[in-house]
Backbone as CSV, one residue per row, in Angstrom:
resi,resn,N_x,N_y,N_z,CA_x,CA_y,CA_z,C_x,C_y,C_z
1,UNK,-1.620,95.910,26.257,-0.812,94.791,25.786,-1.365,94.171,24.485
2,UNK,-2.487,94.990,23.967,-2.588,94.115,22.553,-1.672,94.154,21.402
3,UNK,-0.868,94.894,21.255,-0.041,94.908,20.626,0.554,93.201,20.410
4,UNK,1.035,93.132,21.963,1.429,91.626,21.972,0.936,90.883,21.185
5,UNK,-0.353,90.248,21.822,-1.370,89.551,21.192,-0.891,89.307,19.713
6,UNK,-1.144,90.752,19.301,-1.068,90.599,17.850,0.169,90.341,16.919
7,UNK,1.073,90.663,17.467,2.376,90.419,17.569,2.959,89.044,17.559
8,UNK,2.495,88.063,18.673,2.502,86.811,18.954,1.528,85.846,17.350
9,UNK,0.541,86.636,17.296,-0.251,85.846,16.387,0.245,85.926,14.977
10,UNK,1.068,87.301,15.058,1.484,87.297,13.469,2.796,86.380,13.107
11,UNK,3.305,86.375,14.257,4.493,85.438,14.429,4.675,83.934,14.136
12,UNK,3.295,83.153,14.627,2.566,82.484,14.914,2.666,82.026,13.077
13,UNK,1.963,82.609,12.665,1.327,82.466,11.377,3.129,82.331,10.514
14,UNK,3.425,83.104,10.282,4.747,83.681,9.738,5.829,81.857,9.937
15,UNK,5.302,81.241,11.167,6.433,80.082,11.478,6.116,79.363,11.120
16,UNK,4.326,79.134,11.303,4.161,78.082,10.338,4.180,78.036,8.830
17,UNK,4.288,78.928,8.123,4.381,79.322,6.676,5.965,78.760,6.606
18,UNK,6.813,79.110,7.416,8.237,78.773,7.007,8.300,76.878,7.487
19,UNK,7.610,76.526,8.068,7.629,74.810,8.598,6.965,74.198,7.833
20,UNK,5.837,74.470,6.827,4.926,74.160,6.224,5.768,73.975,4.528
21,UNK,5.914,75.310,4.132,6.919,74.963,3.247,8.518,74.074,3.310
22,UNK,8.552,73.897,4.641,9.909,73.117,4.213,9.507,71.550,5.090
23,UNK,7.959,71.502,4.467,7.540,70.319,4.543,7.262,69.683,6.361
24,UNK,7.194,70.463,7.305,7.497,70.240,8.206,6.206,70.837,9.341
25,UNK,5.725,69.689,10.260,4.739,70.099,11.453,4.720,71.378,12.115
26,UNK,4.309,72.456,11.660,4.734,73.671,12.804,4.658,73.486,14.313
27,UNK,3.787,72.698,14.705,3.920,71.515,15.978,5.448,71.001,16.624
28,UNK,5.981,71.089,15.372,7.397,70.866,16.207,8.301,72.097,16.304
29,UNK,8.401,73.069,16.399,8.798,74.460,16.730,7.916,75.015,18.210
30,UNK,8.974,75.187,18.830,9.294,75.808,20.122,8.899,77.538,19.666
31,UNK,7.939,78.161,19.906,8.316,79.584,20.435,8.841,80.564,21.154
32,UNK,9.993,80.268,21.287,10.283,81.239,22.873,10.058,82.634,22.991
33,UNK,9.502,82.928,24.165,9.663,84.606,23.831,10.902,84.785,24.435
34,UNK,12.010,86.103,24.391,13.193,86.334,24.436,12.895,87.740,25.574
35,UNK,12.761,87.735,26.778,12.155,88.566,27.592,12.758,89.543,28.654
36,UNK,14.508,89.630,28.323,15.341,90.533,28.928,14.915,92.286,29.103
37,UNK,14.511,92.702,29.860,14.222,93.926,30.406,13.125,94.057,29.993
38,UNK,11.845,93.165,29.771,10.637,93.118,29.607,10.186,92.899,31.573
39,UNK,9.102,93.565,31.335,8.198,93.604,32.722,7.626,92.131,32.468
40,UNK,6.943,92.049,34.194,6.437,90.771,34.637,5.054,90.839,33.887
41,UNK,4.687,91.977,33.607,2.976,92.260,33.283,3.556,91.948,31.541
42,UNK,4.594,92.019,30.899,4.556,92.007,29.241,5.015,90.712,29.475
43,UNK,5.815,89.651,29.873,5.753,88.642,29.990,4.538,87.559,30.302
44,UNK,3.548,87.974,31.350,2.514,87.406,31.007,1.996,87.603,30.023
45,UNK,1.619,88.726,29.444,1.154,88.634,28.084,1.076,87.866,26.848
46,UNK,2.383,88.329,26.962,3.250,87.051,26.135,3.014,85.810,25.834
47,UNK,2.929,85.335,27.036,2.966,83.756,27.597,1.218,83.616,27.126
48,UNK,-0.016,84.642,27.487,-1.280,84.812,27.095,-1.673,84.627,26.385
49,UNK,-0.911,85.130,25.415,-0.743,85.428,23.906,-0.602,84.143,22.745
50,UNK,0.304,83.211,23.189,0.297,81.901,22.961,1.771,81.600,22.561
51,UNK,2.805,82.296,23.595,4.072,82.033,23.309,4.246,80.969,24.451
52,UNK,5.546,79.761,23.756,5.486,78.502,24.602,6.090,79.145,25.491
53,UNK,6.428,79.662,25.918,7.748,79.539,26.868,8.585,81.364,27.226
54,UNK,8.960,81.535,28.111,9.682,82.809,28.091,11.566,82.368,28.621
55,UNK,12.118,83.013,27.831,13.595,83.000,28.031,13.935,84.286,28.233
56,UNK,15.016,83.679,29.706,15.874,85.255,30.282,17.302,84.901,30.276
57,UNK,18.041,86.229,29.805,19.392,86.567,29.640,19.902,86.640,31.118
58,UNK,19.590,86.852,32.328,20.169,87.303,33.389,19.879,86.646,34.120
59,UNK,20.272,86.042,35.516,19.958,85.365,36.445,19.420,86.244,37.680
60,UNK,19.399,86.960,37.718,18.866,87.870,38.830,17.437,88.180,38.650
61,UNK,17.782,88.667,36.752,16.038,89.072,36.599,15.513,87.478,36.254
62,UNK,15.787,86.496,36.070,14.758,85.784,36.135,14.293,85.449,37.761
63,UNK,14.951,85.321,38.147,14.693,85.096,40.274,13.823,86.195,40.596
64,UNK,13.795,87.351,39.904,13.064,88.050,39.985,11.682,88.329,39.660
65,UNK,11.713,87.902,38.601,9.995,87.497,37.696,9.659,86.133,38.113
66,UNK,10.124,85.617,38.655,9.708,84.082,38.896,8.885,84.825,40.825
67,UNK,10.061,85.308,41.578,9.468,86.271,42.859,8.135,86.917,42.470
68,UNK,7.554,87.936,41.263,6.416,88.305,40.949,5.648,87.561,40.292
69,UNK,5.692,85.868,40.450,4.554,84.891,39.604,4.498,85.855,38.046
70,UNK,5.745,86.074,37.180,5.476,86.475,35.895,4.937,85.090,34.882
71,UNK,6.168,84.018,35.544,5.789,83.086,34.811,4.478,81.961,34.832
72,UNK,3.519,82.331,34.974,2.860,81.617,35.907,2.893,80.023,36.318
73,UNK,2.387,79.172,35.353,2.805,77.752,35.603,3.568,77.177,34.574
74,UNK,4.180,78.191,33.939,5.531,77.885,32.320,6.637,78.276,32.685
75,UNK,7.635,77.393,32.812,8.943,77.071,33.743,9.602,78.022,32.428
76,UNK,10.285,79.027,32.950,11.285,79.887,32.245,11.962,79.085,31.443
77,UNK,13.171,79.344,30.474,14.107,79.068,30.456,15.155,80.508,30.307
78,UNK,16.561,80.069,30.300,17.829,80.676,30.570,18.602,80.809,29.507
79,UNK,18.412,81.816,28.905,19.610,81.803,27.587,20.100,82.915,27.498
80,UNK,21.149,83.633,28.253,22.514,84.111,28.331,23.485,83.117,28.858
81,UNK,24.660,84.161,28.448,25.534,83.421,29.584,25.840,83.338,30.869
82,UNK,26.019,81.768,31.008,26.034,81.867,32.266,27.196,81.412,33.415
83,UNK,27.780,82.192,34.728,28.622,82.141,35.141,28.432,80.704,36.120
84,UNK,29.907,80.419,36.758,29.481,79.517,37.367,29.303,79.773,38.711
85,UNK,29.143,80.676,39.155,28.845,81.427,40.295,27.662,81.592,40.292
86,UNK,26.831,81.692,39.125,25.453,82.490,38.848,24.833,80.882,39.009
87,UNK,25.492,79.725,38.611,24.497,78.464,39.174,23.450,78.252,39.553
88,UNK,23.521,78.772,40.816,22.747,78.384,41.858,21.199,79.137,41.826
89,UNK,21.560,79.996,41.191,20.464,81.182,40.628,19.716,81.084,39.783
90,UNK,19.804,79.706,38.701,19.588,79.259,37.509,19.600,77.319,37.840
91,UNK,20.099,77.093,38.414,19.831,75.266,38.131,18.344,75.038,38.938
92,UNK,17.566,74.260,38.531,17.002,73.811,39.325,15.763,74.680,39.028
93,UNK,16.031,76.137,38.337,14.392,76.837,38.599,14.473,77.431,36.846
94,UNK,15.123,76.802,36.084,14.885,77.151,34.400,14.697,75.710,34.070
95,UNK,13.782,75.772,32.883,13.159,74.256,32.511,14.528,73.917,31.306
96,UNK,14.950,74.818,30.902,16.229,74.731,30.332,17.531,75.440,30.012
97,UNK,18.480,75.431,29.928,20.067,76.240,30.043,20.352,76.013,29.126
98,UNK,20.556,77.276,27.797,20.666,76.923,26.656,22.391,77.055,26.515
99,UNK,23.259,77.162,27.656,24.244,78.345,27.120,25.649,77.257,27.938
100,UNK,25.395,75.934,28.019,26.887,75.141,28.322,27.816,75.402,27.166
101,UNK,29.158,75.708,27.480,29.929,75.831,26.637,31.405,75.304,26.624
102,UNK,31.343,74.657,27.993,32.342,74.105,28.767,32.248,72.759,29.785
103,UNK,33.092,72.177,29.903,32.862,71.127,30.619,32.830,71.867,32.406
104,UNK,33.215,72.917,32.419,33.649,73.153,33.664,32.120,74.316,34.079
105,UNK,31.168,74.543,33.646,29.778,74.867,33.699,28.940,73.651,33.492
106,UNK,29.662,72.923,32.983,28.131,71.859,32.939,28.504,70.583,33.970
107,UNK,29.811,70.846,34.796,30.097,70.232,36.032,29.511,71.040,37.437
108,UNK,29.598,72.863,37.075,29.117,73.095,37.905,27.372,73.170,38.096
109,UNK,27.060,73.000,37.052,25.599,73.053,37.146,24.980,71.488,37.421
110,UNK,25.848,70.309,37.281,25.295,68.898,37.670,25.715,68.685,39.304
111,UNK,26.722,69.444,39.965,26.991,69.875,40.981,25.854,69.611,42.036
112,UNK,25.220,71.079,41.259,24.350,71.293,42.174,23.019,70.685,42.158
113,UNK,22.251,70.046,41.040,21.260,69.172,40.611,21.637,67.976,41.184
114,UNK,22.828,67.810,40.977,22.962,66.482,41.758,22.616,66.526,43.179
115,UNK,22.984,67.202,44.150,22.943,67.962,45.646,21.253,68.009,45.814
116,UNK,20.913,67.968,45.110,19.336,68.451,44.829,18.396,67.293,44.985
117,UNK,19.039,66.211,43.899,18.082,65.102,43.588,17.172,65.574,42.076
118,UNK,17.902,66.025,41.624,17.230,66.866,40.321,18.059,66.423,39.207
119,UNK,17.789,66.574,37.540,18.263,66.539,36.783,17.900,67.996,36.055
120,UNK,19.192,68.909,35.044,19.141,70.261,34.864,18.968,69.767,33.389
121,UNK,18.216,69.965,32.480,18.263,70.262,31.176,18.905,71.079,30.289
122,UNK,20.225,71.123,29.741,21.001,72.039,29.101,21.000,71.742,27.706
123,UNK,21.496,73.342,26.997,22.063,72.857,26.059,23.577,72.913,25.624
124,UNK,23.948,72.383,24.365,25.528,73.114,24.191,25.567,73.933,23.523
125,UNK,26.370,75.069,23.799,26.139,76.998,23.124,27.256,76.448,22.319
126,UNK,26.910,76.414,20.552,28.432,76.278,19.563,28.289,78.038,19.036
127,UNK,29.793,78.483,18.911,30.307,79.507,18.243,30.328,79.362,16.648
128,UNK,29.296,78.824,16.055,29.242,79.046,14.596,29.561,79.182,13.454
129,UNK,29.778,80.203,13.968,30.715,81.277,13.016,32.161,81.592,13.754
130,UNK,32.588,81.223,14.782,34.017,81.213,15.320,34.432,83.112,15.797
131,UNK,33.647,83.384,16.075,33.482,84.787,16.457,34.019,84.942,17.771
132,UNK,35.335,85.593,17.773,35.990,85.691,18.880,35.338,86.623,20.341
133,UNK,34.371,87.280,19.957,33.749,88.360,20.895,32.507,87.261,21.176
134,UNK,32.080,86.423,20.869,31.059,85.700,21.257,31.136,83.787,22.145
135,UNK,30.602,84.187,23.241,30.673,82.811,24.303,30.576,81.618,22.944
136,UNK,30.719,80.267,23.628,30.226,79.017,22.612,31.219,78.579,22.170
137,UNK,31.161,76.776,22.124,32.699,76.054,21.889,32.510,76.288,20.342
138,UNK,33.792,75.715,19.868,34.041,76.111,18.484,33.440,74.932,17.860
139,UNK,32.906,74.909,16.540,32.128,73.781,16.098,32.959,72.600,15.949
140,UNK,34.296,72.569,16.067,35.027,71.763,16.170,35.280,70.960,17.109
141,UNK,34.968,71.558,18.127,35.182,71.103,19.561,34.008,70.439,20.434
142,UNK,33.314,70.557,19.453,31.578,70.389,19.931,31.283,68.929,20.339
143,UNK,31.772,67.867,19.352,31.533,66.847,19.538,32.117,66.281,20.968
144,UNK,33.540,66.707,20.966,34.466,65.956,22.634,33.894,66.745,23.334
145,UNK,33.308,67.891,23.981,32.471,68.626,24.837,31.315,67.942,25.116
146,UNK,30.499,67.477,23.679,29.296,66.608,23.904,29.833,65.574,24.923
147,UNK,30.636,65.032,24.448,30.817,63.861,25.174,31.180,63.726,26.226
148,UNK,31.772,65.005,27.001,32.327,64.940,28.306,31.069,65.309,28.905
149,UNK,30.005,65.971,28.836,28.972,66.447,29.546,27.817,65.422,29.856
150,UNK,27.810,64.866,28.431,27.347,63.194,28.526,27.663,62.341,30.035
151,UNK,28.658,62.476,30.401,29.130,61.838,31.812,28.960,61.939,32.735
152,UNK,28.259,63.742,32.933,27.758,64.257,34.111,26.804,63.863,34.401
153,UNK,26.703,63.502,36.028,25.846,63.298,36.449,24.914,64.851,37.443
154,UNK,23.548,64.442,37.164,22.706,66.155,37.767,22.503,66.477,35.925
155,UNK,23.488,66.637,34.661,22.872,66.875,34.016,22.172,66.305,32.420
156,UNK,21.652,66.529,31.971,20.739,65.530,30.727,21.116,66.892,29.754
157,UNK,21.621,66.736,28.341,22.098,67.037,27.307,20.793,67.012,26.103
158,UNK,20.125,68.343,26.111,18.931,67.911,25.317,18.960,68.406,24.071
159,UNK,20.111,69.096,23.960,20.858,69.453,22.021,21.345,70.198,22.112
160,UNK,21.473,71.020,21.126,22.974,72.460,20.823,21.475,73.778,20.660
161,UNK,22.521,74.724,20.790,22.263,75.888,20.420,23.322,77.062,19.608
162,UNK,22.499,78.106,18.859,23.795,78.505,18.085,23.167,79.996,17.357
163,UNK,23.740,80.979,17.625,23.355,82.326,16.438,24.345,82.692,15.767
164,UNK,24.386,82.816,14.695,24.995,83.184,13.224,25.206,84.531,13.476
165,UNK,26.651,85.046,13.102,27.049,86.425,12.890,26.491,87.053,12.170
166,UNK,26.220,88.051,13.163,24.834,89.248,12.755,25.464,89.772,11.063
167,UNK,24.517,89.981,10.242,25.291,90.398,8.971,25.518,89.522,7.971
168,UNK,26.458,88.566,8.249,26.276,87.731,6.981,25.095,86.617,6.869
169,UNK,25.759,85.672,5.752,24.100,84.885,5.233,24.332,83.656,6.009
170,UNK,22.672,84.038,7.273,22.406,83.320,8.273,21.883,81.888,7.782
171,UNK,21.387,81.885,6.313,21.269,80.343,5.724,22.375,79.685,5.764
172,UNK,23.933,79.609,5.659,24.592,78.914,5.356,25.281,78.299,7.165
173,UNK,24.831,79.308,7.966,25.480,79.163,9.338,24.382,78.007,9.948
174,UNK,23.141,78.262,9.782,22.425,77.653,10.179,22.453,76.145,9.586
175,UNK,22.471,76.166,8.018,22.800,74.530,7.358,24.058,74.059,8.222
176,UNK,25.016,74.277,8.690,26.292,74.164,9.149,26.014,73.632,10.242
177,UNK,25.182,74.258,11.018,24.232,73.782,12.264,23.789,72.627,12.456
178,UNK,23.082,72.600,11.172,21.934,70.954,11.229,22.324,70.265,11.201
179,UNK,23.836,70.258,10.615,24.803,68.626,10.121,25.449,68.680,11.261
180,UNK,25.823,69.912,11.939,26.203,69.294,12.986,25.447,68.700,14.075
181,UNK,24.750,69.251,14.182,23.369,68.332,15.207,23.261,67.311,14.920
182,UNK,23.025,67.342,13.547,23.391,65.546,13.530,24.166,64.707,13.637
183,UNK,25.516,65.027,13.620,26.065,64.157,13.717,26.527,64.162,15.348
184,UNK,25.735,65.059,16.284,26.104,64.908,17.609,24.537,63.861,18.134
185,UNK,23.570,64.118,17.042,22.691,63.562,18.157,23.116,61.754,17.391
186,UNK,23.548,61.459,16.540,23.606,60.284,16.581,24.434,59.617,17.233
187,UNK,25.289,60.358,18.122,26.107,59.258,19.396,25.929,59.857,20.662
188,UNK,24.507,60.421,20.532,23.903,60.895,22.097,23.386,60.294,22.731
189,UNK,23.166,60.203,24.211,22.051,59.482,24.817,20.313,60.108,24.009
190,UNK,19.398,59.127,24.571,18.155,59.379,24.233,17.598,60.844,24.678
191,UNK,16.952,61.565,24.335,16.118,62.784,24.790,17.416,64.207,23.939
192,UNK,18.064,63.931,23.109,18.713,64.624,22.435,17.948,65.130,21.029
193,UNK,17.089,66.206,21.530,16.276,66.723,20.314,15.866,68.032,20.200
194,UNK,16.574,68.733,21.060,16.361,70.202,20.343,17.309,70.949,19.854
195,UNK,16.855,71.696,18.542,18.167,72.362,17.913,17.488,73.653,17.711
196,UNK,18.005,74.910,18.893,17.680,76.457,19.175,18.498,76.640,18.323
197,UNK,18.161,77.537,17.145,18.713,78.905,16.625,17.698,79.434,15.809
198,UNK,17.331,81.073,15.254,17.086,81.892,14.972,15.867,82.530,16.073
199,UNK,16.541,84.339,15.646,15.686,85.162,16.491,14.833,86.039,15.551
200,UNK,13.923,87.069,15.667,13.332,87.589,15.421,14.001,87.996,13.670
201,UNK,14.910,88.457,13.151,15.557,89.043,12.006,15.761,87.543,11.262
202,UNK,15.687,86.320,11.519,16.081,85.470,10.588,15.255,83.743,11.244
203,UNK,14.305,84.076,12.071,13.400,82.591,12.615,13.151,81.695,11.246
204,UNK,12.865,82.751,9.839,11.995,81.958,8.974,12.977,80.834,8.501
205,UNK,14.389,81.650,8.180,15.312,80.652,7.600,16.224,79.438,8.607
206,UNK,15.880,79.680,9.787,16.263,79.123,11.075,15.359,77.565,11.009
207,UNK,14.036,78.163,10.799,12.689,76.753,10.562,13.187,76.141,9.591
208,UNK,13.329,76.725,8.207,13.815,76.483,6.822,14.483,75.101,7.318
209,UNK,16.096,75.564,8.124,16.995,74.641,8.290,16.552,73.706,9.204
210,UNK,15.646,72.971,9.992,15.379,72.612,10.787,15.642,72.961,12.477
211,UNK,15.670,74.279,12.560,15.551,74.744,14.087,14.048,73.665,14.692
212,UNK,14.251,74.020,15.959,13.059,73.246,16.656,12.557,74.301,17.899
213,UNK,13.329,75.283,18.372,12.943,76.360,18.901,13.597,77.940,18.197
214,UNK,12.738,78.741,18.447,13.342,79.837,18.152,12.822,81.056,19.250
215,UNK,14.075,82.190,19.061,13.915,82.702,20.436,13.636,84.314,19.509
216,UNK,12.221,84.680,20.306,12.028,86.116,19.472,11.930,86.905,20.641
217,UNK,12.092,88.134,20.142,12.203,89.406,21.425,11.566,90.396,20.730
218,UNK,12.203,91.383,19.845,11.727,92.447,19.429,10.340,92.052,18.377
219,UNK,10.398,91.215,17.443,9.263,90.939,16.737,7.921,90.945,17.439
220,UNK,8.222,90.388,18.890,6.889,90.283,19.850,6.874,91.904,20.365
221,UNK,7.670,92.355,20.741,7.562,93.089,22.021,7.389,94.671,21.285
222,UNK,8.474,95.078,20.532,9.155,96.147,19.889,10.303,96.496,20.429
223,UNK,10.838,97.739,19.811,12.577,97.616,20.409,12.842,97.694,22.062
224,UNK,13.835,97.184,22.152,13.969,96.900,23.830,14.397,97.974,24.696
225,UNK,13.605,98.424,25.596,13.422,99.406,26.676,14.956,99.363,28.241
226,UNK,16.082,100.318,27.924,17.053,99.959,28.864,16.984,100.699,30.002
């Protein structure tokens, strides 16, 4: 697993160079590792290595690596999509849900937090770029979505999330991003402060724009094993 290691550290270096130049604490950037069909043994690594956090696409395999102590005492998080059937599989055991996109998922996921005595940490998944093959409300729609989820009770609204159509120029999707974050976190409740976007092919310009987490997979790992 040194590969990792080294992998993680070059990464490491690489984010703060992009936070540093755009004047900014690398302290406030989230690392996620991005850990879909990665083993429980490369996920610890990972996590070893000095990545904050591990994020899973699937609800089965995270119930699953969480069953083999992958994560050890660093609460996953959840960033695919997610069904509302798949709930129950995901509320309550990811430290965050990056992927609300609807009022009718982020009812079913306060549902069950509520039932619980728990509060679920989500985020809102925006479509960006308006890409019809891709989950996420339209950036238009973002703000009245904010606000209906705002109401739920079981869940707490802790910012947006968003990836730019693969191909074109991920600087201008991402600026598009920030203004909108802002202008959602200024009629949010309190604890409205993270703004997820860029992965491994574009983190630097993701920091650039003020991302606050970013989710890498292949940069850490190498190409993904099916």
């Amino acid at each position: 697993m040194e590969h990792i290691y080294k992998a993680v550290a070059a990464a490491r270096a690489e984010l703060a160079a992009a936070a540093i130049a755009s004047k900014r604490d690398p302290s406030e950037v989230t690392l996620l590792a991005a850990t879909k069909t990665r083993t429980a043994d490369e996920v610890r690594a990972v996590l070893a290595a000095g990545a904050d956090a591990a994020g899973e696409n699937r609800a089965q395999e995270l119930g699953e690596k969480l069953g083999q102590g992958a994560y050890g005492e660093t609460k996953p998080h959840f960033i695919g999509a997610l069904q509302t059937n798949k709930v129950k599989l995901v509320a309550g055991r990811a430290a965050l849900i990056h992927s609300v996109d609807s009022v009718r998922l982020g009812s079913a996921i306060g549902s069950f937090a509520s039932a619980r005595n728990i509060t679920q940490d989500v985020l809102i998944e925006i479509n960006i770029g308006g890409e019809a093959n891709k989950s996420g409300v339209a950036a238009h729609g973002a703000e009245a979505l904010a606000g209906e989820l705002y109401k739920i009770p079981g869940l707490r609204v802790r910012g947006a999330m968003a990836i730019p159509p693969e191909g074109a120029g991920a600087k201008r999707y991402f600026s598009e991003m920030r203004e909108l974050f802002l202008r959602l976190k200024a009629s949010a409740p309190a604890g409205f402060d993270v703004l997820s976007m860029g992965m491994s092919a574009d983190f630097r310009e993701a920091v650039a724009e003020g991302s606050t987490l970013v989710r890498l997979g292949s940069i850490l790992f190498g190409p993904r094993v099916y």
